[in-house]
N, C-alpha and C positions, 0 to 999 in steps of 0.2 A: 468601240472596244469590246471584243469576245467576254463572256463570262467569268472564263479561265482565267482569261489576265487577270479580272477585275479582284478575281480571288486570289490570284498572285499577288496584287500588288498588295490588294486588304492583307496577306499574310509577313510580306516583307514591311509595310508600315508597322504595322504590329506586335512583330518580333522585333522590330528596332525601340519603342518603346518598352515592351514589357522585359526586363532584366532578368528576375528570377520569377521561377514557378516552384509553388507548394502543393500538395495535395490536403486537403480540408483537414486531414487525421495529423499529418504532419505540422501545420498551421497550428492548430492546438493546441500542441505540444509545444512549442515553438512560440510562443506569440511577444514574449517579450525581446527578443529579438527581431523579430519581423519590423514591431514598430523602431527598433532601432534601425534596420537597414533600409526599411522606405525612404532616409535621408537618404540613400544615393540613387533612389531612383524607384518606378513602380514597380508593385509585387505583385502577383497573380496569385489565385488561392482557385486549386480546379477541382473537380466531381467527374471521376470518371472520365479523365481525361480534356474536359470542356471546362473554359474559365466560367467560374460564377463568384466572384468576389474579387476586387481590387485592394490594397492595402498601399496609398499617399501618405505622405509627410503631408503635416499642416500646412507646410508654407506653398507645396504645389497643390492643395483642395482651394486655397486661398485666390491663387493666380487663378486657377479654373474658373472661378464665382466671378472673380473682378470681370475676366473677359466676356464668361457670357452673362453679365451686366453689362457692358457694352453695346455684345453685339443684340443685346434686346432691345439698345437706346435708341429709337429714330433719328434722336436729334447729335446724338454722340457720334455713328457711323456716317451722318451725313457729316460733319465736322471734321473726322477721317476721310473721306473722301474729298473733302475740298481742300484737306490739306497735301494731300497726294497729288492733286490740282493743279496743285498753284496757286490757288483762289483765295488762300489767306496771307492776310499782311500779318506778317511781327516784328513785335517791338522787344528793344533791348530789357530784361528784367526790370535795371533799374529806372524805368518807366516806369512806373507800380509805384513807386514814394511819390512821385509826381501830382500835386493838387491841381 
């Protein structure tokens, strides 16, 4: 894949996530609201036209951390893989009270 595209697609993934943009002077002024709106999605805080700041809701910095806990687990993505697999048996919940 060309450069171009690469930076094509890095721009269309990008703008599909980042919702609104602030400028840092704007952000400021504004911040109480910001953190209200990061509930519906990321906010970007830019310098000159370049992001240099993100503003999340707690409950998606949360999701972020859990996942890359995961994906740092050897033993958790192998676990994930084998259940993509096939490779694990399960059993119905109420197995679990079972002595």
């Amino acid at each position: 894949m060309s450069i171009s595209k690469l930076a094509n697609a890095r721009r269309i993934i990008y703008s599909s996530f980042v919702k609104t943009t602030y400028s840092i002077t704007s952000a400021q002024a504004k911040l109480p609201t910001l953190v209200r709106e990061c509930a519906n999605g990321l906010i970007t805080i830019t310098k000159r036209d370049e992001a240099v700041a993100y503003v999340v809701s707690r409950e998606r910095m949360e999701a972020l951390i859990e996942t890359m806990e995961i994906l740092g687990n050897p033993k958790a993505m192998e676990a994930l893989r084998d259940a993509r697999e096939g490779k694990m048996k399960y059993y119905p919940l109420e197995s679990l009270d079972e002595d």
